[in-house]
DRENNULO-176303 format. One record per residue (C-alpha): residue number from 1; x, y, z. Coordinates in Angstrom, 1 decimal, always signed. Each point is the difference from the previous one (the first is absolute). Example, Ala and Ser with C-alpha at 12.3 -4.5 7.8 and 13.67 -1.06 7.14 Angstrom:
2
{r 1 {+12.3 -4.5 +7.8}}
{r 2 {+1.4 +3.4 -0.7}}
***
This chain:
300
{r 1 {+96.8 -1.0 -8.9}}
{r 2 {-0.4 -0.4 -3.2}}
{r 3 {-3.3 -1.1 -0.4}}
{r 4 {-1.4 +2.8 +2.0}}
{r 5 {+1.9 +2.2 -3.0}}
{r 6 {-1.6 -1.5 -2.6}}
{r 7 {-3.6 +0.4 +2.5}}
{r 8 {+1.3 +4.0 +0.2}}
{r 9 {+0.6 +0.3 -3.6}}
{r 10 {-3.4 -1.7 -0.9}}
{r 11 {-2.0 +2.2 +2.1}}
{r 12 {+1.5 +3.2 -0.9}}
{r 13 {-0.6 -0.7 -3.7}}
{r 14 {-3.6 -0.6 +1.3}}
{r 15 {-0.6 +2.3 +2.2}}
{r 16 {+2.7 +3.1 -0.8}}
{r 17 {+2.1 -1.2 +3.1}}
{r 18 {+0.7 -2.0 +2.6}}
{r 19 {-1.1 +0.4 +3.6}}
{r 20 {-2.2 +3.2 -0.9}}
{r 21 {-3.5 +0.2 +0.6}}
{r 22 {-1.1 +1.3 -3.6}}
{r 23 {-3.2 -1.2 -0.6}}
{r 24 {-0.3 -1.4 -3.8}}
{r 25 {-2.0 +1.7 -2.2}}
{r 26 {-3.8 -0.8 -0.1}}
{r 27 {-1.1 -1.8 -3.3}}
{r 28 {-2.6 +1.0 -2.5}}
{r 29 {-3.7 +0.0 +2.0}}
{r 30 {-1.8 -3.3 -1.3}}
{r 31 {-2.4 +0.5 -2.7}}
{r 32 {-3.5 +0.3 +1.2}}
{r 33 {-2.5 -2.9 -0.6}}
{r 34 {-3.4 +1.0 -1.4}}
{r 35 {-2.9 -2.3 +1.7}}
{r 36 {-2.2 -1.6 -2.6}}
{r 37 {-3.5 +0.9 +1.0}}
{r 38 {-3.0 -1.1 -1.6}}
{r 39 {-3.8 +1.9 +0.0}}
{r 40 {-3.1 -1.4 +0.3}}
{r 41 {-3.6 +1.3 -0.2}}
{r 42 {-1.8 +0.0 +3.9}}
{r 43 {-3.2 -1.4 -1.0}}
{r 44 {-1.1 +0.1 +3.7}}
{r 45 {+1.1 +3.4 +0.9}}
{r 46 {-1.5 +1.1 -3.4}}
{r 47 {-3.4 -1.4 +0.7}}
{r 48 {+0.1 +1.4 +4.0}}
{r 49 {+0.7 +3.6 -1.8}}
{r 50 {-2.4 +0.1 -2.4}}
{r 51 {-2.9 -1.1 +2.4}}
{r 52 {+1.3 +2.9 +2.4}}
{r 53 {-0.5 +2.1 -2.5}}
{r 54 {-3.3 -0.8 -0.9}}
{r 55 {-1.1 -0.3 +3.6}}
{r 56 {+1.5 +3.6 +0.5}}
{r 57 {-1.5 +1.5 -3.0}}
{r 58 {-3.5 -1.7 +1.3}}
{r 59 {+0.8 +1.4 +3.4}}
{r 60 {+0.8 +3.8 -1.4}}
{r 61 {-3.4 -0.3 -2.4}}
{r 62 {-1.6 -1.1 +3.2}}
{r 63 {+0.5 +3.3 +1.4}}
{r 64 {-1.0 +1.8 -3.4}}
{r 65 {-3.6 +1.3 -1.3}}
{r 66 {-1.7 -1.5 -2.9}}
{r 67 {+0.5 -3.3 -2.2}}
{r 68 {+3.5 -0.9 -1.0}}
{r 69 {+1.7 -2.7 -2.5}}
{r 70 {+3.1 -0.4 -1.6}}
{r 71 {+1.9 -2.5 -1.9}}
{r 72 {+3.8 +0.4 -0.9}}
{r 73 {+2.1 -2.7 -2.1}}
{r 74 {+3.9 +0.0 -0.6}}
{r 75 {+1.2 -0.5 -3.7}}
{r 76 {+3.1 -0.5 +1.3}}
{r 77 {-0.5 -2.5 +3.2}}
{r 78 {-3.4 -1.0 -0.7}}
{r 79 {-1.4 +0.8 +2.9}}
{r 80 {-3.7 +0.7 +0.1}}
{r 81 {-1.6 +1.5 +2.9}}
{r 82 {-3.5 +1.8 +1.0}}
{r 83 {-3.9 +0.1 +1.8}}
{r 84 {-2.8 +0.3 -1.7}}
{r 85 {+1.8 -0.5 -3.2}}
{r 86 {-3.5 -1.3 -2.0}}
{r 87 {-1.8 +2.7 +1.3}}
{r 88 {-1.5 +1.4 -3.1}}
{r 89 {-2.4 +2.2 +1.3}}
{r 90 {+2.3 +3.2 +1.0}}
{r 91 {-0.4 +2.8 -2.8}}
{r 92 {+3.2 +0.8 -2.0}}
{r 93 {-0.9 +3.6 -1.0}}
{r 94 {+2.8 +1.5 -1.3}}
{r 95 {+1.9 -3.2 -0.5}}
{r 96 {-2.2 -1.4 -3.0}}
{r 97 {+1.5 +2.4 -2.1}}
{r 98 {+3.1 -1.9 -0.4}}
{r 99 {-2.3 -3.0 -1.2}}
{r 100 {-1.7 +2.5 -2.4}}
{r 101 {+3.0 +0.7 -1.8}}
{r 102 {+1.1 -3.6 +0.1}}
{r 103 {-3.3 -1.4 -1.9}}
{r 104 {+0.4 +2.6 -2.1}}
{r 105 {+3.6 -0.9 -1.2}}
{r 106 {-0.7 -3.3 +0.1}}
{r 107 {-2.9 +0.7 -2.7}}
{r 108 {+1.7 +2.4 -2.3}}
{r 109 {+2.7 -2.5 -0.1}}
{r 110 {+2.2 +2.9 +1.8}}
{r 111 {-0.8 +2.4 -3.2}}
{r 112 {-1.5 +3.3 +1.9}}
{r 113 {-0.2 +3.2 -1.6}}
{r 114 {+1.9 +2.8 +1.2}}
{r 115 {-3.4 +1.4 +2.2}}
{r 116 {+0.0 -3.4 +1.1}}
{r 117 {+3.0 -0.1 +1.5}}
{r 118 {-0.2 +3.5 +1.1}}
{r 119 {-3.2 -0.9 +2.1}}
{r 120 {+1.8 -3.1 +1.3}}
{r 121 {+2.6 +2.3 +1.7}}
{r 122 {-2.6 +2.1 +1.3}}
{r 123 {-1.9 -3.1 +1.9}}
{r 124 {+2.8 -1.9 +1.5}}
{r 125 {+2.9 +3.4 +1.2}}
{r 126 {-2.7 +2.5 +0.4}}
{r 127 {-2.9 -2.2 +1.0}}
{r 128 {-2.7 +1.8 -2.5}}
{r 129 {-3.4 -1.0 +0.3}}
{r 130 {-0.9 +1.4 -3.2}}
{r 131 {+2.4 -1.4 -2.1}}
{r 132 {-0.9 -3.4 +2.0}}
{r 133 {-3.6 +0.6 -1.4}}
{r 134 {+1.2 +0.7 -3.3}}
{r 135 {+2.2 -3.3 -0.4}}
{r 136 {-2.5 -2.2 +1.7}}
{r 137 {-3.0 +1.1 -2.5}}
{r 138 {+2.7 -0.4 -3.1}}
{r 139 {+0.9 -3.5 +1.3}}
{r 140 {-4.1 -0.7 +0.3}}
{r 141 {-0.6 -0.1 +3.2}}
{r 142 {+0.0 -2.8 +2.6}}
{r 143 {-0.8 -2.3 -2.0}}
{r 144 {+3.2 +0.1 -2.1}}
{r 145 {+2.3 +0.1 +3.3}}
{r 146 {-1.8 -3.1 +1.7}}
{r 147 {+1.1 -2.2 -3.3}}
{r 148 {+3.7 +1.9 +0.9}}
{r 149 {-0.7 -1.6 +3.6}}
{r 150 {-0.7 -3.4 -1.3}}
{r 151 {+3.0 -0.1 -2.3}}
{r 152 {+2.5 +1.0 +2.5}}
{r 153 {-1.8 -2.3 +3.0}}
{r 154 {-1.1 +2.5 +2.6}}
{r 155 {-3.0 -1.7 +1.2}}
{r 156 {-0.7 +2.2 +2.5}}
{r 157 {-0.4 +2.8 -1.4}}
{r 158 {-3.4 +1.8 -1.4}}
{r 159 {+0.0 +3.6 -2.0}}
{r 160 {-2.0 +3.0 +1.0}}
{r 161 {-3.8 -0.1 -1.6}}
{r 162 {-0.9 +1.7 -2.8}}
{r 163 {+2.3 +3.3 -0.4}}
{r 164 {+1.1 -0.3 +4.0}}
{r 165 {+3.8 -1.5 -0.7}}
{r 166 {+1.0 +0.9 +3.7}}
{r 167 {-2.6 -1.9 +1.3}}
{r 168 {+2.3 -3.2 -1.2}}
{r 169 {+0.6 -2.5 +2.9}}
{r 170 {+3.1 -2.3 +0.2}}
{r 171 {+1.8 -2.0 +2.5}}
{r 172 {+3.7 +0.3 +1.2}}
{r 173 {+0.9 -3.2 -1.3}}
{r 174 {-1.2 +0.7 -3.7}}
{r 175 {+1.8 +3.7 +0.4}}
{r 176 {+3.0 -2.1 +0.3}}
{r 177 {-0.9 -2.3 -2.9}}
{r 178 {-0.5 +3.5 -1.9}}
{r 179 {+3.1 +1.0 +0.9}}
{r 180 {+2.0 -3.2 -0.8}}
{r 181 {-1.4 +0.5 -3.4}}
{r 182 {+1.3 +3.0 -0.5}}
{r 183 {+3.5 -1.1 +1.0}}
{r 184 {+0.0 -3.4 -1.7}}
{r 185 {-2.2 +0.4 -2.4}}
{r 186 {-3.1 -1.7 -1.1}}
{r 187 {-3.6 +1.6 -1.6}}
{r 188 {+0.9 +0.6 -3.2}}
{r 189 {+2.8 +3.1 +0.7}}
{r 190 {+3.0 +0.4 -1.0}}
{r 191 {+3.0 +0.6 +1.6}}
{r 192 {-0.1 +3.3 -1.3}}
{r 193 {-3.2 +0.7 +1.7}}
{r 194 {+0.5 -1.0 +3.1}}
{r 195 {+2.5 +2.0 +0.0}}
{r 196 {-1.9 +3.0 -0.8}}
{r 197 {-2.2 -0.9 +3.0}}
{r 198 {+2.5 -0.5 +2.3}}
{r 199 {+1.9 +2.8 -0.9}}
{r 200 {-2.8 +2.2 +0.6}}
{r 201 {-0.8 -1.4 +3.5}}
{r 202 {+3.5 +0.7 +0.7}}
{r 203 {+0.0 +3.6 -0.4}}
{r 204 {-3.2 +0.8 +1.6}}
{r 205 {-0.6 +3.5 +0.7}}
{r 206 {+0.8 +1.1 +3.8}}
{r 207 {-2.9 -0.1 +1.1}}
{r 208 {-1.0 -3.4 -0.7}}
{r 209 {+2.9 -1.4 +1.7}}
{r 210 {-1.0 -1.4 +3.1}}
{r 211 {-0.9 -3.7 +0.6}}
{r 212 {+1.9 -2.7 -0.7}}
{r 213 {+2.6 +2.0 -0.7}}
{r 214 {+0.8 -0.2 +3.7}}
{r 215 {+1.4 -3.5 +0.0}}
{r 216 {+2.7 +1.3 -2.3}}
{r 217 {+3.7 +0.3 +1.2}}
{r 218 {+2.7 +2.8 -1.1}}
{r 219 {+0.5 -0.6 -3.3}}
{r 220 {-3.2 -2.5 -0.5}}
{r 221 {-2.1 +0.8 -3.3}}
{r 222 {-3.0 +0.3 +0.6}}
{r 223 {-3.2 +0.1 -3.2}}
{r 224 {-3.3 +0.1 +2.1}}
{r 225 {-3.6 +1.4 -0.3}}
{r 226 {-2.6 +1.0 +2.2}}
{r 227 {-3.2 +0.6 +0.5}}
{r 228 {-2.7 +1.7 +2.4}}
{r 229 {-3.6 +0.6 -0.3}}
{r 230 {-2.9 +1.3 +2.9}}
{r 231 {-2.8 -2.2 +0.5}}
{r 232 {-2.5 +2.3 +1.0}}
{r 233 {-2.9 -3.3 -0.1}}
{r 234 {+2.5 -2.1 +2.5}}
{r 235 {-0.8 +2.0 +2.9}}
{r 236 {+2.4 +3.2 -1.8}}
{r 237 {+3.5 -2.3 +0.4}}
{r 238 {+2.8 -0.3 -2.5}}
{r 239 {+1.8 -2.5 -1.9}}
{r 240 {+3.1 +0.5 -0.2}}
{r 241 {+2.6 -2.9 -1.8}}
{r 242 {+3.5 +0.2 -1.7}}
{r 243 {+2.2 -2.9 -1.9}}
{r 244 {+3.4 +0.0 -1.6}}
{r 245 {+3.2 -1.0 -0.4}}
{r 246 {+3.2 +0.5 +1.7}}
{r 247 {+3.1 -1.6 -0.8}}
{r 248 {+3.7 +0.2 +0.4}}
{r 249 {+2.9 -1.7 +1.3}}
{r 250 {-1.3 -3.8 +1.4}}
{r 251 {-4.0 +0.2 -0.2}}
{r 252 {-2.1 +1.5 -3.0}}
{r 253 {-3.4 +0.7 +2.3}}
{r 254 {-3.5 -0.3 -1.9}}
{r 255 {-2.4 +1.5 +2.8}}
{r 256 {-3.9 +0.8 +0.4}}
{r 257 {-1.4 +1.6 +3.2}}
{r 258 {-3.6 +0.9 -0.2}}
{r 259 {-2.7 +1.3 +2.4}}
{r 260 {-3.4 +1.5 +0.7}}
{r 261 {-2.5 +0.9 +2.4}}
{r 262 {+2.9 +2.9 +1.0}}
{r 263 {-1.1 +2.8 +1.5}}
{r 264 {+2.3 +2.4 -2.3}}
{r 265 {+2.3 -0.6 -3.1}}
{r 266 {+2.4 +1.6 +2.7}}
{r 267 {-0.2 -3.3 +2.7}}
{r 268 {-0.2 -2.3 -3.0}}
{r 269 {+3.6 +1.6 -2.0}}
{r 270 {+1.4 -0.2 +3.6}}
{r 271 {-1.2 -4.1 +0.6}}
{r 272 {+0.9 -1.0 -3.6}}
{r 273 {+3.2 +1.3 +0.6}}
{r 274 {+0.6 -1.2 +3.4}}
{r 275 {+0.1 -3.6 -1.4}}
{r 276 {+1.8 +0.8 -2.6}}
{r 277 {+2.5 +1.6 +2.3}}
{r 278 {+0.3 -3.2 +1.9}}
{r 279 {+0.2 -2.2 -2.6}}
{r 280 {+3.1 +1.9 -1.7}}
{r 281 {+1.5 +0.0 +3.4}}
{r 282 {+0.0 -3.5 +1.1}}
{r 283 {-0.2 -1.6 -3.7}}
{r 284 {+4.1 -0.4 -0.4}}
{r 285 {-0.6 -2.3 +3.3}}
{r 286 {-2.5 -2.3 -1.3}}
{r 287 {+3.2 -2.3 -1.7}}
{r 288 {+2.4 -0.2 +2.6}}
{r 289 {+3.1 -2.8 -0.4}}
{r 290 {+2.1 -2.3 +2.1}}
{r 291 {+3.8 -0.9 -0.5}}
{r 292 {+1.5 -3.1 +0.6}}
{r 293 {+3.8 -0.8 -0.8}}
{r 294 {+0.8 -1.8 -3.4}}
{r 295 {+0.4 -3.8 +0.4}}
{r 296 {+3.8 -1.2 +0.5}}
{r 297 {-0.3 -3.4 -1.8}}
{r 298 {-0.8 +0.0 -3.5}}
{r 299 {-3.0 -1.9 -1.4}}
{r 300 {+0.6 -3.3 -0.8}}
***
């Protein structure tokens, strides 16, 4: 009897009474574990996505009138894609005028005169043909931009004869090498010009906003220029081409899609930005990752 008092008493200070059917009061929840997971670059699913997407882009061109060739590179992944990317036989038009102001800069030692600089906003936001003609006779001609080619290392690229700057041929891959100068640096120009150039690219007028500027996401800055020219002696096509660069959050995009033999500056805005488009879309997959938990055993 009096062990099962002293059971009683020991169970009501545990559990309020004796005989009851209170349940006891549920602990504090245990703390949650985090699971140490570890992230690795997928080089095979990397490689499989970026051949999709050139076979896609080759199937979509496929499909599309006239020449086309492009060549995009990645600051950020280094990641260089493209066709045709040598191809220096497709006419820049429009586009040369960026390398226009470029030589010019690079000569002056970035020192242009208020006209100067006034005609340089002219060529690249507005596109002005006359203030292109202007610049490239103060500059001397093509003769003074091909030593600019040679010193920044576009070797496939050839200015316009004589006074005919638009008649300038290039390739996408040294569009992208014209590009990379501009962001990195390299020529001869100063930070400060650069950013002159760039900043004028990037605030194109509204007009001269389509190309490349396609790949671009929300929020994406985009500094681009374009150009497209009738070729009344090529059976009366167009060239049409368009390079740039678009960068924001994960990828900083340096981009040239050129074409000719279109049948209208109309088809070849719509296939320049078509692979753009595509490119922008799918770019984000090109780097995809696998995760594998972290090892339980520490190094020895």
């Amino acid at each position: 009897m009096r062990a099962r008092l002293v059971a009683c008493v020991g169970m009501m200070l545990l559990a309020g009474g004796c005989g009851s059917r209170q349940v006891l009061p549920a602990g504090p929840p245990a703390a949650a574990v985090a699971r140490c997971v570890m992230s690795f670059p997928d080089v095979r699913a990397g490689r499989l996505a970026r051949a999709r997407l050139v076979s896609d882009i080759a199937r979509y061109l496929f499909h599309r009138p006239g020449r086309i060739v492009y060549a995009v590179h990645d600051l950020v992944s280094g990641i260089t894609l493209g066709y045709g990317r040598q191809r220096d036989e497709l006419v820049t038009a429009g586009g040369a005028k960026v390398d226009i102001v470029m030589a010019l800069l690079a000569r002056r030692a970035g020192r242009l005169g208020k006209d100067e600089r006034h005609l340089a906003e002219r060529m690249i936001r507005k596109s002005d043909d006359r203030a292109a003609d202007a610049m490239w006779s103060r500059i001397g001609g093509s003769g003074a931009v091909s030593a600019f080619y040679r010193r920044i290392g576009l070797s496939h690229t050839t200015p316009g004869p004589g006074a005919n700057w638009s008649g300038t041929t290039s390739s996408p891959s040294d569009r992208v090498r014209l590009l990379k100068v501009l962001v990195k640096g390299g020529g001869g120009l100063s930070a400060a010009d650069r950013d002159l150039v760039l900043g004028l690219m990037g605030r194109v007028q509204e007009d001269q906003s389509w190309g490349v500027s396609a790949a671009a996401r929300r929020g994406d800055r985009v500094a681009l220029k374009n150009g497209s020219t009738p070729r009344p002696f090529v059976h009366g096509t167009w060239a049409v081409s368009s390079y740039g660069r678009i960068a924001g959050p994960g990828r900083d995009l340096l981009l040239s899609v050129q074409s000719d033999l279109q049948p209208g500056d109309g088809a070849g805005i719509e296939t320049v930005e078509g692979v753009a488009r595509m490119i922008g879309t799918r770019w984000d997959g090109l780097t995809p990752t696998t995760s594998r938990p972290c090892p339980t055993k520490p190094l020895p």
